[in-house]
C-alpha positions, -999 to +999 in steps of 0.1 A: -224+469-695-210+493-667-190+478-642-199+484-606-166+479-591-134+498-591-114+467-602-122+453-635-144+424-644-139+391-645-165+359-651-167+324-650-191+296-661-182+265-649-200+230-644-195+195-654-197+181-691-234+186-709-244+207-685-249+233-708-221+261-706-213+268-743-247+275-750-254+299-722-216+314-723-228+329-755-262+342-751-243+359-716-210+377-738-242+394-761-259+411-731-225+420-713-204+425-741-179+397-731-152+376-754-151+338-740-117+321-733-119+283-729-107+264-695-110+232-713-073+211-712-091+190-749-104+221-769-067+235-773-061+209-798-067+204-834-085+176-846-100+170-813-137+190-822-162+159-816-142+141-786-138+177-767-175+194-774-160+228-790-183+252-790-202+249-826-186+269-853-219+292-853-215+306-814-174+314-820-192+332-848-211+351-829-189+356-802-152+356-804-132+322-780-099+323-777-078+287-766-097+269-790-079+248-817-042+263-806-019+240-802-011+203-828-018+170-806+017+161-798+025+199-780+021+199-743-001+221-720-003+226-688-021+249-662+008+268-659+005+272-699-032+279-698-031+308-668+002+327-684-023+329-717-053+336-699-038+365-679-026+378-714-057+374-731-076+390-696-059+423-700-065+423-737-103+419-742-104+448-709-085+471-734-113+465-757-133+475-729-154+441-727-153+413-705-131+383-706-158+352-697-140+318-685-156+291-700-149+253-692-151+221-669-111+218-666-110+224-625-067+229-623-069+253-647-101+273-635-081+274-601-047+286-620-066+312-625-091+320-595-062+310-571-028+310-589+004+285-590+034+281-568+067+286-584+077+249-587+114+246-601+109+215-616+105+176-608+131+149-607+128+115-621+155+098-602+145+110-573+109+100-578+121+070-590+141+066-558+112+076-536+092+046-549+117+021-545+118+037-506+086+026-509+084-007-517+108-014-492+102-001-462+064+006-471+040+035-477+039+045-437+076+049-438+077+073-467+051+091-447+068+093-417+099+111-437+074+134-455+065+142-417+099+157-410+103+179-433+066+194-442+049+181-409+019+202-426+017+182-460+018+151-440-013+163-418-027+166-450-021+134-473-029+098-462+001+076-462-013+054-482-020+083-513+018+072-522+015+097-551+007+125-532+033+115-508+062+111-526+053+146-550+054+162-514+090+151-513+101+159-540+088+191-541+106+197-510+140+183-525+136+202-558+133+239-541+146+230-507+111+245-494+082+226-478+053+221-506+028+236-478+050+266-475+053+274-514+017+269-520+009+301-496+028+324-521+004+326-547-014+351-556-049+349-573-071+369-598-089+386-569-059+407-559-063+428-588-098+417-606-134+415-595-144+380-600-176+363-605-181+327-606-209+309-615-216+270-615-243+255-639-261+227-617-291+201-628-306+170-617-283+142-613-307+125-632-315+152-661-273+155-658-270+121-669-300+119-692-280+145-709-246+131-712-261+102-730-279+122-755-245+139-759-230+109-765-253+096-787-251+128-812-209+126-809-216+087-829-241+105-849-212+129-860-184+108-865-163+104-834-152+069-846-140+087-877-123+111-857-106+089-831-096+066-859-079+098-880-062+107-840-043+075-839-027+077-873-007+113-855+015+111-824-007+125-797+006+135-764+000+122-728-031+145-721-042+142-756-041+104-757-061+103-725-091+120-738-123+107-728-132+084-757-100+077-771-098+042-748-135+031-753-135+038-791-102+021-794-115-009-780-138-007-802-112+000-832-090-028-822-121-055-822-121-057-782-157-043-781-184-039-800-200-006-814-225-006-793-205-018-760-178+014-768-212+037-768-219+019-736-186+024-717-182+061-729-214+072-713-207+056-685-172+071-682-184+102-688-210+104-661-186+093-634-159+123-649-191+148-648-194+137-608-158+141-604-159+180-620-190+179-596-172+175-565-140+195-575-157+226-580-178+220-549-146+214-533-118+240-546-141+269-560-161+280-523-174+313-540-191+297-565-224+308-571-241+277-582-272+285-613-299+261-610-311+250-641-345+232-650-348+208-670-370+230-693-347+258-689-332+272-722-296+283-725-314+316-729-329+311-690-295+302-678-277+331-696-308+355-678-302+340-641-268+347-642-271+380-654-288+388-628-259+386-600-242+409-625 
């Protein structure tokens, strides 16, 4: 494919879980000669295939992914992590002369990319420790109020009763000595230097869900009890351990629930974390150009209608 910009190519697929992505992603990488790199915080992970929808063995087959199956359950990631590879792995598929294609329904770390991260020096226990006891004592207005005189912008911004939000203002601004509002103007995103393209896959709320619970039904039908029960015999770490399913099978695991009540509470969970990728993307990602897809459609129809931005 010839690009028809001066600054190289760069495109996204995004959308909430089951909306059909991986499917499409391919078909798109054959007619623009693009390698796929996931955005997905679960599909770094080994052991995690079922619980994290990886792509099926046949389409990274056909197309090469990359930030699939990296990293053992008990290493930490981050967004940080993700857009120092991604950048990497960016410049590398270009020297191939193809396209890097951003695949995934992880919002912080599609916006690592598309926007880019403040330097952050670090966090402090103590002192968020400290900042919660403030907290308790005087109350959540109080906290705000000091937040106010020192990053009267944050403030404007957070509710004083978002208590998380307030105190990571804080100690943001204790850590580097730097208002949070003020260190989150010097970024600098993909579109400096690349031409981006961003497309969201959108269906029915309805046909969304319908979908999720077929989804769900198939991850049983594969052996996600099997694989959740093999998960909690290794140390995972905090991201890994919060996969969606891990709780509801578990219950299920630890005789709190029955089979059929853990298939029940997973598809509910996962519709309301498929709203909640819903209204991020709407919300962080303005450029997106949102793909309406049919409940008919194919992944081959999706993979045409966004070729045709390109």
């Amino acid at each position: 494919m010839e690009l028809k910009t001066d600054r190289p190519l760069v495109v996204f697929i995004v959308g909430p879980t089951a909306s059909g992505k991986s499917d499409a992603a391919v078909l798109l990488a054959e007619k623009i000669n693009a390698e796929i790199i996931s955005a997905d915080s679960m599909q770094v992970y080994w052991g995690m295939d079922i619980l994290s929808a990886k792509p099926a063995e046949k389409l990274r087959e056909r197309v090469p992914h990359y930030l699939i199956d990296i990293l053992e359950t008990f290493e930490g990631y981050s967004a940080a992590l993700f857009r120092e590879h991604a950048l990497t792995l960016i410049k590398e598929i270009h020297s191939r002369n193809k396209i890097p294609l951003i695949v995934g329904g992880t919002g912080l770390y599609v916006r690592a990319l598309t926007k880019g991260l403040f330097v952050d020096k670090g966090r402090d226990s103590v002192l968020r420790e400290k900042l919660t006891e403030e907290a308790i004592v005087n109350g959540s207005e109080w906290l705000h109020n000091k937040l106010q005189a020192v990053d009267p912008k944050s403030a404007e911004k957070i509710h004083p009763n978002n208590l998380r939000r307030v105190i990571r203002a804080l100690e943001a601004f204790e850590v580097n000595n730097t208002a949070i509002s003020e260190l989150q103007t010097q970024v600098d995103g993909l579109d400096k230097d690349y031409n981006l393209k961003i497309f969201g896959i959108n269906r029915d709320r309805k046909e969304l869900y319908q979908r999720i619970e077929q989804r769900v039904d198939a991850m049983f039908d594969a052996g996600l009890v099997e694989e959740v029960k093999s998960l909690r015999d290794v140390p995972l770490n905090r991201i890994a351990a919060q996969a969606l399913g891990m709780k509801q099978i578990g219950a299920y695991l630890d005789g709190e629930a029955t089979l059929e009540e853990a298939k029940t509470q997973l598809k509910r969970d996962t519709r309301r974390f498929a709203k909640r990728q819903l209204t991020w993307f709407r919300r962080q990602e303005p450029d997106i150009i949102w793909i309406e897809a049919r409940k008919n459609d194919l992944p081959k129809d999706l993979a045409a209608k966004i070729h045709k931005y390109l």
